[in-house]
C-alpha positions in Angstrom: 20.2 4.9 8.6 19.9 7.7 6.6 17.7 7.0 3.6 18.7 10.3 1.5 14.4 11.4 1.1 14.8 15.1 2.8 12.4 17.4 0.7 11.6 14.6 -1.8 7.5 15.3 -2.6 5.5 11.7 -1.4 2.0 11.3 -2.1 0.2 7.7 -0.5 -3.3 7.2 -1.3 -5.3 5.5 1.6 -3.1 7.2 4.1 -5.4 8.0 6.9 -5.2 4.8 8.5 -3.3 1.5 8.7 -0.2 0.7 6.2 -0.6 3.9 4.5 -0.4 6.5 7.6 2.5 3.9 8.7 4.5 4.5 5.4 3.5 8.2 5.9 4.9 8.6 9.2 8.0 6.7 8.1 8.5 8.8 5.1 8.1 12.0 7.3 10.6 10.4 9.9 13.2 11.0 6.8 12.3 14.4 6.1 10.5 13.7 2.8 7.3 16.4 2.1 4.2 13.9 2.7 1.0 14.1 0.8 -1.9 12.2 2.8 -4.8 11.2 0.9 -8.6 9.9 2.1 -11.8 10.2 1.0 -12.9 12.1 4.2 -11.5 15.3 4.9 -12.0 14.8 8.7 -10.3 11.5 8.6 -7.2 13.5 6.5 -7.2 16.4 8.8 -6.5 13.7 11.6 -4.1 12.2 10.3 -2.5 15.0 9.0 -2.2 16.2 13.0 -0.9 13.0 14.4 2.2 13.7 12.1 2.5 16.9 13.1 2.6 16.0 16.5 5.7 13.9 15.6 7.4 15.9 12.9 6.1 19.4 13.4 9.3 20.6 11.4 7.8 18.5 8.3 5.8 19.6 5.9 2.4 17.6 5.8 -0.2 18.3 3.4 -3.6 16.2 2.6 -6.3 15.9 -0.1 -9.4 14.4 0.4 -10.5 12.3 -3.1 -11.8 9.5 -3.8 -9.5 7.9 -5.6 -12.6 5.0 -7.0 -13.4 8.1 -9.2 -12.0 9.5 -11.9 -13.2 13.0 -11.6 -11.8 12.8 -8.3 -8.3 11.5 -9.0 -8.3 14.4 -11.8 -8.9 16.6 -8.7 -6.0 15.4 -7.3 -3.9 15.6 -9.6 -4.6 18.9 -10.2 -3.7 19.6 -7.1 -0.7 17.8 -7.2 0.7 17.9 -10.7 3.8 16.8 -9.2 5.5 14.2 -6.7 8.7 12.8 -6.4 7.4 8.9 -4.5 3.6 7.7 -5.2 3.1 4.9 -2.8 0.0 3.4 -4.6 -1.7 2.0 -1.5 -5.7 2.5 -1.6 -7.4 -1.5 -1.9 -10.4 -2.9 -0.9 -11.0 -6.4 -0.3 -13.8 -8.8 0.3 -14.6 -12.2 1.2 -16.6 -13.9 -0.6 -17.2 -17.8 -2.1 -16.7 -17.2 -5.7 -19.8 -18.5 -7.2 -21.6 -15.4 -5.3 -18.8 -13.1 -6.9 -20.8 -10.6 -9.3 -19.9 -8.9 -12.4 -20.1 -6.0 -10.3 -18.0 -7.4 -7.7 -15.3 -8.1 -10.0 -15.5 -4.7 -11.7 -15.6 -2.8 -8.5 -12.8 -4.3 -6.8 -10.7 -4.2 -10.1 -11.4 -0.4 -10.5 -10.5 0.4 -7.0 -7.3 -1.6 -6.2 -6.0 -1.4 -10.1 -7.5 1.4 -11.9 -6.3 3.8 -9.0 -2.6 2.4 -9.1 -2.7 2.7 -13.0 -4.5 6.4 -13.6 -2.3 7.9 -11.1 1.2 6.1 -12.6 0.1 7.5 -15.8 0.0 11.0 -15.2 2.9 10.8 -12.6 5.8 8.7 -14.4 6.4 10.4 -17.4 7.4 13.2 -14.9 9.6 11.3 -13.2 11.2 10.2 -16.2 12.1 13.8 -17.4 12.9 14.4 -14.3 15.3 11.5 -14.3 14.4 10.5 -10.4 11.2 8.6 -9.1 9.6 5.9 -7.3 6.4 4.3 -7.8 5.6 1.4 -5.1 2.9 -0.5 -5.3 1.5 -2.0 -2.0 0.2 -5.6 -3.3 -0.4 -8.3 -1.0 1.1 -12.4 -0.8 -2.7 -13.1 -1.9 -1.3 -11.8 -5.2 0.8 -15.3 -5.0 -1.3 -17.3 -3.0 -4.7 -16.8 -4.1 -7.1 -16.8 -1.3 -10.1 -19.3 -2.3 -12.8 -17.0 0.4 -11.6 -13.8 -2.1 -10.3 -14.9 -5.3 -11.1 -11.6 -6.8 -9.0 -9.6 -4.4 -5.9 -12.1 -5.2 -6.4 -11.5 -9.0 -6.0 -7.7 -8.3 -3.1 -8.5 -6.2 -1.4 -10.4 -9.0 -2.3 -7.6 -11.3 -0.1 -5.2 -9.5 2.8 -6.7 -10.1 2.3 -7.5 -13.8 1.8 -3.5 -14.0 4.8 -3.2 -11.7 6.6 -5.1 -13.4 5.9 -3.7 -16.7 6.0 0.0 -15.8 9.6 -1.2 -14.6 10.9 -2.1 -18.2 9.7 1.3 -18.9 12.2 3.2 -16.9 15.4 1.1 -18.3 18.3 3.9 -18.4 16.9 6.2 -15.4 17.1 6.8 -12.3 13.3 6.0 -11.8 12.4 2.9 -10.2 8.6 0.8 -9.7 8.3 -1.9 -7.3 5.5 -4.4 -5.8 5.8 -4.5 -1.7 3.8 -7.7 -0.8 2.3 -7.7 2.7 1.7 -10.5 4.6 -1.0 -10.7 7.4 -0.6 -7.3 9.0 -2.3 -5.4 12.0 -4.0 -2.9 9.8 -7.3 -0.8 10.9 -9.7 -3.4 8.8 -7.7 -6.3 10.3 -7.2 -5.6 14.1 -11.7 -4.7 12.8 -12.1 -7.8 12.2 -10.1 -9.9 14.8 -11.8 -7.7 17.5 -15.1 -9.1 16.1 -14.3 -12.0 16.0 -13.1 -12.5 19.5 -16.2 -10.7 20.9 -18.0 -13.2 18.9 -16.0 -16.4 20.3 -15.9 -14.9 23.5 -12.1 -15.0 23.2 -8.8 -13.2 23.8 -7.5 -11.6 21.3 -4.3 -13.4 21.0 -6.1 -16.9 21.1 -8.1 -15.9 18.0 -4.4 -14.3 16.3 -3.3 -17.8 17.7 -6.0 -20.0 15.7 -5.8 -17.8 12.3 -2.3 -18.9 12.0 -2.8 -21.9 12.8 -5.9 -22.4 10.5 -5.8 -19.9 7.7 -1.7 -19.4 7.0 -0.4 -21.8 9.1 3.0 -21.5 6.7 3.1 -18.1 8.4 7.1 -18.4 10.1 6.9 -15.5 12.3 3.2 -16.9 13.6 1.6 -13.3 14.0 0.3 -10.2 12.0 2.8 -7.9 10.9 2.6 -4.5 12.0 2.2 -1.9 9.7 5.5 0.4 10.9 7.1 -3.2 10.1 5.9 -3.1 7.0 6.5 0.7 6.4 10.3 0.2 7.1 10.5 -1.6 3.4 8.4 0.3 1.8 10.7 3.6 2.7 13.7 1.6 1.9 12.2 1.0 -1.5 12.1 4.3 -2.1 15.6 5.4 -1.0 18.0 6.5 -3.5 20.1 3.7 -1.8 17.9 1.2 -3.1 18.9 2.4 -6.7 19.2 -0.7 -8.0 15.6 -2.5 -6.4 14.0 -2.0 -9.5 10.7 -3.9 -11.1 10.5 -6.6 -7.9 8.0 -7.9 -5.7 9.4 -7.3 -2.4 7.5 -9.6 0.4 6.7 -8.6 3.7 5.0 -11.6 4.1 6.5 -13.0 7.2 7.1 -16.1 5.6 3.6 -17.2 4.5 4.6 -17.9 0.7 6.6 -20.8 0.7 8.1 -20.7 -3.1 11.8 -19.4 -3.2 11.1 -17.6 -6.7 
């Protein structure tokens, strides 16, 4: 399918690794102009060639910021004053019991995985709305619905991107400008496939009998019974952002693989 994105401008923060490069390559795969931002220039560089090898008749640029800073996303933007598609994917997450939850826990992880989203919609939607064309995704979680008790503070942050999604959303009645929520499930990303591999060397067990017991154990309402991958998850997000998805507008879209059980 043709999703109409040749030569639109796409910038997706965290994009070095995981969900982002994912929805980087897929964006790329449809001719859009892909912005690839990290906070290591090395890491960027990287990434920038693996597209490349791919697409070497797209153009694929990268800035290295860190996007936890505001002098740094003022860098970018600078940059950038520009784009056509911000995927607003950088997020950190913890776990941790909640009674050993800091103030500066909860004000980190609420400047990283919401301050980020927020600073760059600012600068980038009134631009879209003169422009009378945009798309602002942001890549939430189904912890934003089903608050994880080992990391409640990461699932209020979650929840919080889709209230600004949402709200953004009313904001663009009358345009052609769109802002979304994409809601990942349990997904094969670089920190996850981390942290299974761990674990496994730590049980002294096979990889798939540990992916086995989290389902079981930890989101055992899971219907497809396995992590997502992250192209998976990369295929909505570039549908999302298709001028045939005109009418998708202020949603939460789950990948989720059927781990939230509500119908709402």
């Amino acid at each position: 399918m043709d999703l109409k994105l040749e030569k639109k401008r796409a910038l997706i923060t965290a994009s070095t690794a995981g969900i982002g490069l994912a929805i980087a390559k897929r964006l790329a795969d449809e001719g859009a102009i892909v912005y690839i931002n990290g906070r290591s220039k090395q890491r960027v560089e990287t990434a920038i060639q693996e597209i490349r090898k791919e697409h070497p008749k797209i153009t694929v640029e990268g800035i290295d910021a860190d996007l936890t800073q505001l002098a740094e996303i003022e860098k970018l933007i600078k940059k950038l004053p520009s784009v056509d598609i911000l995927i607003n994917n950088l997020g950190i997450y913890q776990p941790k019991a909640f009674e050993e939850i800091t103030d500066e826990d909860w004000q980190k992880i609420f400047e990283v995985n919401v301050m980020s989203g927020i600073r760059l919609s600012r600068h980038y939607l009134p631009q879209m709305k003169a422009n009378n064309w945009g798309r602002i995704v942001f890549i939430s979680s189904e912890s934003g619905l089903n608050i994880p008790a080992e990391m409640i503070h990461y699932g209020m942050t979650k929840t919080a991107q889709l209230a600004i999604a949402r709200g953004l959303a009313e904001t663009t009645a009358g345009t052609n400008v769109t802002v979304n929520a994409v809601l990942p499930g349990p997904t094969n990303s670089e920190g996850v496939a981390q942290f299974i591999s761990d674990m496994a060397k730590t049980q002294n067990k096979d990889l798939k009998v540990i992916e086995k017991e989290f389902f079981k154990t930890v989101r055992p309402s899971s219907l497809i019974q396995r992590f997502a991958t992250t192209d998976e998850v990369a295929a909505t997000v570039a549908f999302v952002c298709s001028p045939l998805a005109a009418a998708v507008n202020g949603t939460s879209l789950r990948v989720d693989g059927g781990v939230v059980r509500s119908i709402a």
